[in-house]
DOTI-401962 format. One record per residue: residue in three letters; y, z, x of N, C-alpha, C in turn; residue number from 1. Coordinates in pm, whole numbers. Each point is the difference from the previous one (the first is absolute). Layout:
<atoms>
> ala,Y,Z,X,Y,Z,X,Y,Z,X,NUM;
...
</atoms>
This chain:
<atoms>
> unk,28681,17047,3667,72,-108,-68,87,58,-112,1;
> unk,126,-56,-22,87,61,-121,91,-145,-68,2;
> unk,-47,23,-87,52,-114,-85,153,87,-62,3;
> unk,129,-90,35,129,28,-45,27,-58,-117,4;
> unk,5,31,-123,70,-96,-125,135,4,-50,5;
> unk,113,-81,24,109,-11,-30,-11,-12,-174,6;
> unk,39,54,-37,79,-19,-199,112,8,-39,7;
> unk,14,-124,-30,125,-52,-43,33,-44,-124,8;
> unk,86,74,-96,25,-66,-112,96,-95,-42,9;
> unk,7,-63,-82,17,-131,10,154,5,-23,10;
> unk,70,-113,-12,149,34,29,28,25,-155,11;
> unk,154,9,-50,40,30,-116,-19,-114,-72,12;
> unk,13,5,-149,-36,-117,-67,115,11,-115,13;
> unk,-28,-101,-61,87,-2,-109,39,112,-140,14;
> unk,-194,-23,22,-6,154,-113,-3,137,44,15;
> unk,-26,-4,123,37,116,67,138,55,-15,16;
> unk,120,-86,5,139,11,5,12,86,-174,17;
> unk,-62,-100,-55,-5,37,-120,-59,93,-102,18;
> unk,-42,58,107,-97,114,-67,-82,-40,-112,19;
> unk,-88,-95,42,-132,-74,-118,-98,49,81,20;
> unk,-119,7,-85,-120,7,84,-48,-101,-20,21;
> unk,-105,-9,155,-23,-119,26,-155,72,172,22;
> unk,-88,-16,-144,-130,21,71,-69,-147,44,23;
> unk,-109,-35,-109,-13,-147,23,80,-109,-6,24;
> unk,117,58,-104,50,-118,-39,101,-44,164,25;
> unk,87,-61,6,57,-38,134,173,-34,-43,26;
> unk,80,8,119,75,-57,-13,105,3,156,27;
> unk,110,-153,14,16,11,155,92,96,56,28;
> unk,0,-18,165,59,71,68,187,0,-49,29;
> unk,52,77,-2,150,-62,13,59,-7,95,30;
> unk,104,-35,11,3,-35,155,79,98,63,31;
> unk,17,104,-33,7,155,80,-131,7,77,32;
> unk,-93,29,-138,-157,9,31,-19,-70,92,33;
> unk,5,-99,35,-59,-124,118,94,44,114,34;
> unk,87,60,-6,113,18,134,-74,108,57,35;
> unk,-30,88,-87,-79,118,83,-115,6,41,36;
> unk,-102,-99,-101,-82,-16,63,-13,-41,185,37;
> unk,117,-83,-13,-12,-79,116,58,74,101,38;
> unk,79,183,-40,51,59,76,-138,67,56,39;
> unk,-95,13,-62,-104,46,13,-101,-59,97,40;
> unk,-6,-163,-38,-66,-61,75,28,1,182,41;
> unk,165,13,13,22,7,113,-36,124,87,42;
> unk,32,95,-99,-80,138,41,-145,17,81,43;
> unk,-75,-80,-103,-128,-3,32,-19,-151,113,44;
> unk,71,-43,33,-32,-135,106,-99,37,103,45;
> unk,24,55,45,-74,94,156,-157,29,-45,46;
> unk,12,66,-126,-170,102,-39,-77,-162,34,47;
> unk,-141,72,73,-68,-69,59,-117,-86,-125,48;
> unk,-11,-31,-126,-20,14,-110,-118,-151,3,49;
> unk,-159,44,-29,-99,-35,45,-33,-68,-135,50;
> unk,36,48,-69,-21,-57,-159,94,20,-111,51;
> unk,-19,-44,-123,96,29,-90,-26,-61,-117,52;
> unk,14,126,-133,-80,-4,-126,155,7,-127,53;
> unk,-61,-41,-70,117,23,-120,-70,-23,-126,54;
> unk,89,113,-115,-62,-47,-124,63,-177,-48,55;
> unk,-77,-36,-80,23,-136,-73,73,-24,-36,56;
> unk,116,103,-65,119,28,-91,51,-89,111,57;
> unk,133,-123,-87,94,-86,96,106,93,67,58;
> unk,26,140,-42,80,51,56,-17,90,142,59;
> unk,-187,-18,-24,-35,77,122,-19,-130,114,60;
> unk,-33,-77,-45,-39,-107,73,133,-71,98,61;
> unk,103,-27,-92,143,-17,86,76,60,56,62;
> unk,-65,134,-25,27,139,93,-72,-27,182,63;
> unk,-148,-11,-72,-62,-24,149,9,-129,74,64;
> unk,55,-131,-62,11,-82,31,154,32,133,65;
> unk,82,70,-36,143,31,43,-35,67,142,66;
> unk,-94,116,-18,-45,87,95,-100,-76,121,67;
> unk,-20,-112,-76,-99,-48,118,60,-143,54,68;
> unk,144,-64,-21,84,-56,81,44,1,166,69;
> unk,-50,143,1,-24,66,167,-151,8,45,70;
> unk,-36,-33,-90,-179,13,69,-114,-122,-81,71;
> unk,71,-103,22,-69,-140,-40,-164,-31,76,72;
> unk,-32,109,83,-100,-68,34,-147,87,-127,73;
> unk,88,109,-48,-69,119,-79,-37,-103,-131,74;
> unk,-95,-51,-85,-42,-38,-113,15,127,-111,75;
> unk,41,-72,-86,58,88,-173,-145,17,-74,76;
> unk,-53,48,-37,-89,54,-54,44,102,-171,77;
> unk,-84,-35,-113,49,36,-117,-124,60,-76,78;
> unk,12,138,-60,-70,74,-64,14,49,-87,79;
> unk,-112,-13,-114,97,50,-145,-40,136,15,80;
> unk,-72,74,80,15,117,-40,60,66,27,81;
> unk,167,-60,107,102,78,-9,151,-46,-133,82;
> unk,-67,-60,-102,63,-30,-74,89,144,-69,83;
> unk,115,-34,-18,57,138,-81,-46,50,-174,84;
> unk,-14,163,-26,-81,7,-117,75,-86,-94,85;
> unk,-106,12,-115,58,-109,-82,44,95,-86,86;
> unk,124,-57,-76,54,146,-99,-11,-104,-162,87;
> unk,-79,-94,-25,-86,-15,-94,130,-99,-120,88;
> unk,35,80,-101,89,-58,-99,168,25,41,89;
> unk,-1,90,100,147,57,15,38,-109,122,90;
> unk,-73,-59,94,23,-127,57,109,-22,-32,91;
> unk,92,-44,142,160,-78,-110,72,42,-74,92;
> unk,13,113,-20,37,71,-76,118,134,48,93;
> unk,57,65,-52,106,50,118,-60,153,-13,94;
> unk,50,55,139,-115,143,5,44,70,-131,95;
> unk,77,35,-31,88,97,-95,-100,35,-139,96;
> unk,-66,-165,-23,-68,1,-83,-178,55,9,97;
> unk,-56,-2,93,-121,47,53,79,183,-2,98;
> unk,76,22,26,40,147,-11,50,46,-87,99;
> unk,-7,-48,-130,10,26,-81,-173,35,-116,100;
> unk,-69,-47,129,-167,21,-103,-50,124,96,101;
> unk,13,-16,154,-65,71,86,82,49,135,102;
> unk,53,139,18,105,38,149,-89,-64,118,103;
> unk,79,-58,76,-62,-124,90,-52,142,136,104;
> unk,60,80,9,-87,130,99,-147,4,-67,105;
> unk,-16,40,-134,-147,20,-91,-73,-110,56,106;
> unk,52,-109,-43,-69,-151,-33,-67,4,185,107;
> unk,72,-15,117,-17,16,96,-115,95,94,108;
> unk,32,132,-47,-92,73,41,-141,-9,-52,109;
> unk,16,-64,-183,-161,-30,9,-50,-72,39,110;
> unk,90,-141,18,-77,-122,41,-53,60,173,111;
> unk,78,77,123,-70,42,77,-108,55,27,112;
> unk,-27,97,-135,-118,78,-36,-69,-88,-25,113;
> unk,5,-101,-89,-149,-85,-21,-41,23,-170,114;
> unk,87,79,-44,-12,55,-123,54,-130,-112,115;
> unk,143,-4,34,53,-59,-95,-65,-170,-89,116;
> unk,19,31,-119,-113,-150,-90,52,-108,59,117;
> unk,136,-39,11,77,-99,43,84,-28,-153,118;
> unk,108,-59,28,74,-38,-99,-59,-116,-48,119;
> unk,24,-13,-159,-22,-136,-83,-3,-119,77,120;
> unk,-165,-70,33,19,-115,24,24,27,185,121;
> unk,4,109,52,47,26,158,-150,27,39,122;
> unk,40,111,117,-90,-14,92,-65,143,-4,123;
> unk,-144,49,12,-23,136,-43,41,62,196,124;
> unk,30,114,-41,61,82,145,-152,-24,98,125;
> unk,-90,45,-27,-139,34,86,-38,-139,12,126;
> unk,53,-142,-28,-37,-127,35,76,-42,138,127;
> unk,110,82,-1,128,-70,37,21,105,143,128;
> unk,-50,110,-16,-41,80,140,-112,-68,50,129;
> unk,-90,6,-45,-143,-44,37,27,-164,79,130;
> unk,70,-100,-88,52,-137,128,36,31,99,131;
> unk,121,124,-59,95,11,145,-37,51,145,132;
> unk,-115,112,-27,-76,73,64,-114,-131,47,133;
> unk,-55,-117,-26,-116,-84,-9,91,-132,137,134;
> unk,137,5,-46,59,-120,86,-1,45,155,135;
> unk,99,117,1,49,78,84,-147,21,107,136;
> unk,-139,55,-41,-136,-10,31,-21,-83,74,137;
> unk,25,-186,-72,-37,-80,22,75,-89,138,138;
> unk,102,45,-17,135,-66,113,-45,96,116,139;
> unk,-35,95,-25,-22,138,146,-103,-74,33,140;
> unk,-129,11,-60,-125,-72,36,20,-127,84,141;
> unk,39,-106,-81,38,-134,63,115,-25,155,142;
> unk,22,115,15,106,-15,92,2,213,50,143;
> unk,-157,-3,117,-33,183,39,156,4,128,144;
> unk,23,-98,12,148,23,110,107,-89,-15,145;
> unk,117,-23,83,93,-61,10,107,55,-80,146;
> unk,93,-110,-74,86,71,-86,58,-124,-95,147;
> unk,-31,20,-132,-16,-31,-100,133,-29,-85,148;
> unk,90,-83,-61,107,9,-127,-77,15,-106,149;
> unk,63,64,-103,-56,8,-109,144,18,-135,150;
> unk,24,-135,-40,90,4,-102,-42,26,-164,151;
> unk,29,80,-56,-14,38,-127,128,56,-95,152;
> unk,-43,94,-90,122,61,-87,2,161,-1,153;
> unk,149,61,-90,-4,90,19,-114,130,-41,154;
> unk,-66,-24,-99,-131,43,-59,-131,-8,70,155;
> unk,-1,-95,53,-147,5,34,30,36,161,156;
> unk,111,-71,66,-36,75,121,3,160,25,157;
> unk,79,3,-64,29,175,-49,-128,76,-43,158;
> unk,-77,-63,-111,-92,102,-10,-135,-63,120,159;
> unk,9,-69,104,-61,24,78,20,98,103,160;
> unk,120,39,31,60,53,94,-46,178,-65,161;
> unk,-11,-16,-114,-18,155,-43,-132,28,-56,162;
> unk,-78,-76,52,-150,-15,27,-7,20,144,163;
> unk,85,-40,71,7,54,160,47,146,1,164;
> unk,88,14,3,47,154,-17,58,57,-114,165;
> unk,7,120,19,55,56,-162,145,30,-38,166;
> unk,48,-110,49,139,-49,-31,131,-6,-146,167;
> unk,-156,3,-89,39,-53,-151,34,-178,91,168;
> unk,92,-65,-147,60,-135,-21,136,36,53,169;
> unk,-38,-69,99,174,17,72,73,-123,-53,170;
> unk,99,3,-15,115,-140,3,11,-69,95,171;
> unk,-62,-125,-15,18,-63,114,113,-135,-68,172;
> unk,99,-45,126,119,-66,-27,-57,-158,8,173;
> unk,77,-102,-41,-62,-121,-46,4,-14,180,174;
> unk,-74,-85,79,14,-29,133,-35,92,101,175;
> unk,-46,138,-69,-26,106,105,-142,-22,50,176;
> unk,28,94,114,-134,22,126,-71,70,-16,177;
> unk,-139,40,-12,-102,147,-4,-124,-59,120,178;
> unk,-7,85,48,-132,-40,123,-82,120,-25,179;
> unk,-127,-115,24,-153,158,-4,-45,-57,89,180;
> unk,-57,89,92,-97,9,102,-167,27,-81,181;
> unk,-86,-90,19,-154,38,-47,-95,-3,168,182;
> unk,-15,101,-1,-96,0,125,-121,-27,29,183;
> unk,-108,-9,33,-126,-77,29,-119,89,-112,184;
> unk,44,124,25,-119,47,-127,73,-8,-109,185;
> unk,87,-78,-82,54,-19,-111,150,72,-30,186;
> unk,11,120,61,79,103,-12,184,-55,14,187;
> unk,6,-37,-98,173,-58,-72,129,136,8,188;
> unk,124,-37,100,94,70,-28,128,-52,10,189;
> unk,74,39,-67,129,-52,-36,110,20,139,190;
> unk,64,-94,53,82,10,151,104,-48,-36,191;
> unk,64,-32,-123,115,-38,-9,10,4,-136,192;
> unk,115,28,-152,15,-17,-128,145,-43,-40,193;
> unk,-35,-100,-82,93,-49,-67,146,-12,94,194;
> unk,-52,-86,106,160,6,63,45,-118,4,195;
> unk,155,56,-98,61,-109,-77,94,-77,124,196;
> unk,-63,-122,84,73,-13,133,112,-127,-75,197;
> unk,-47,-85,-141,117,-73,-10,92,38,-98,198;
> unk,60,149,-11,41,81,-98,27,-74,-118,199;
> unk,-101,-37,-94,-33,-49,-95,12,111,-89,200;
> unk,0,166,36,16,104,-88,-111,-19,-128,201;
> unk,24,131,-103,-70,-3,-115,28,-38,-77,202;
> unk,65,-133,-2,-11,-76,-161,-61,-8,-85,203;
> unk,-119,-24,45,-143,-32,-91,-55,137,-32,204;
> unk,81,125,85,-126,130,-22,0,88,-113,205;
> unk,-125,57,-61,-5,60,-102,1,161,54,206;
> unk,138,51,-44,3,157,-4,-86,119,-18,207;
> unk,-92,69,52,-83,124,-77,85,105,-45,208;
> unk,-54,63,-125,69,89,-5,-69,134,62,209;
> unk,-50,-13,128,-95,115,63,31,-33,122,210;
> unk,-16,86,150,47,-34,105,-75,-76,90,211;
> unk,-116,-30,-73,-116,-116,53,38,-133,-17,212;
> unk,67,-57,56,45,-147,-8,-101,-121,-28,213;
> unk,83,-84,-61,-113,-101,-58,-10,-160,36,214;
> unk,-36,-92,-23,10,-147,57,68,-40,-107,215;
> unk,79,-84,102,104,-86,-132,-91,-89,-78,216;
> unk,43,-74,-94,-57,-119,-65,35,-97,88,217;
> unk,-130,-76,-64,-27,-111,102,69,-99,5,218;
</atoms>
């Protein structure tokens, strides 16, 4: 038995355009964002798609709502533990300013490690692996075959994907594709990354200054 999981991040948003962050806080699609999504959705019409999960965030949710216009008989399903990290007081706030306390490569690589405290009022790094690693568990478990959607953001699907392989935080584009294969004794591998099919590009993505690439903001 091999369970297929499609990950999809959610289309562009307002603050995305705008370079704000925007972990818990939310904000909507624009309607670029929604065009590609839906370039996306058509993409995916065909995948044979047995279930389908999304974080709570309204932006993930009208993401998967778009994607599953071709597969109405599939029920939407919502989990906070693919919610995106929370970046605490800097919420809403425009990146420039969070990089001005902490280089968003640093801030990044610890929260992967599990190390980092979390920012004021945010989310500690080893809470925020530990969900992501706990959901991902839980969706494999609940579903040992078939093939699965799974809409979320650029952070958390990302650092699941590099809990799968040792990828680092890749950039993934607002609307892009990543597929993992998990096979029957648990064993997770990556069969497809970040492919940007509704060239939505890196608007939203945060630069490393190292050749290990990183996940955009969410």
């Amino acid at each position: 038995m091999t369970l297929t999981m499609t990950l999809v991040r959610h289309g562009r948003t307002h603050f995305n355009a705008r370079r704000i962050l925007q972990g818990r806080c939310d904000s909507p699609l624009t309607r670029d964002g929604r065009a590609g999504v839906r370039v996306t959705a058509r993409h995916l019409a065909s995948t044979p798609f047995t279930a389908a999960w999304a974080s709570p965030s309204g932006r993930a949710v009208a993401t998967a709502v778009e994607l599953l216009r071709h597969h109405a008989e599939v029920p939407l399903r919502t989990d906070a533990g693919l919610l995106e990290y929370a970046f605490g007081i800097y919420e809403q706030r425009p990146e420039r300013v969070l990089d001005e306390v902490v280089a968003w490569p640093d801030l990044v690589t610890d929260v992967l490690a599990g190390t980092h405290p979390g920012l004021p009022g945010g989310e500690p790094g080893v809470d925020f692996m530990d969900r992501t690693r706990d959901v991902f568990a839980r969706i494999a478990q609940a579903h040992p075959d078939g093939h699965v959607l799974v809409v979320g953001h650029g952070l958390a699907l990302g650092a699941y994907l590099a809990t799968v392989d040792e990828v680092g935080l890749v950039p993934l584009p607002n609307a892009s594709v990543s597929t993992v294969e998990v096979g029957a004794d648990g064993t997770a591998r990556i069969t497809s990354l970040a492919v940007d099919v509704a060239g939505q590009g890196h608007v939203a993505a945060r630069p490393m200054r190292t050749p290990t690439p990183v996940a955009s903001v969410a």
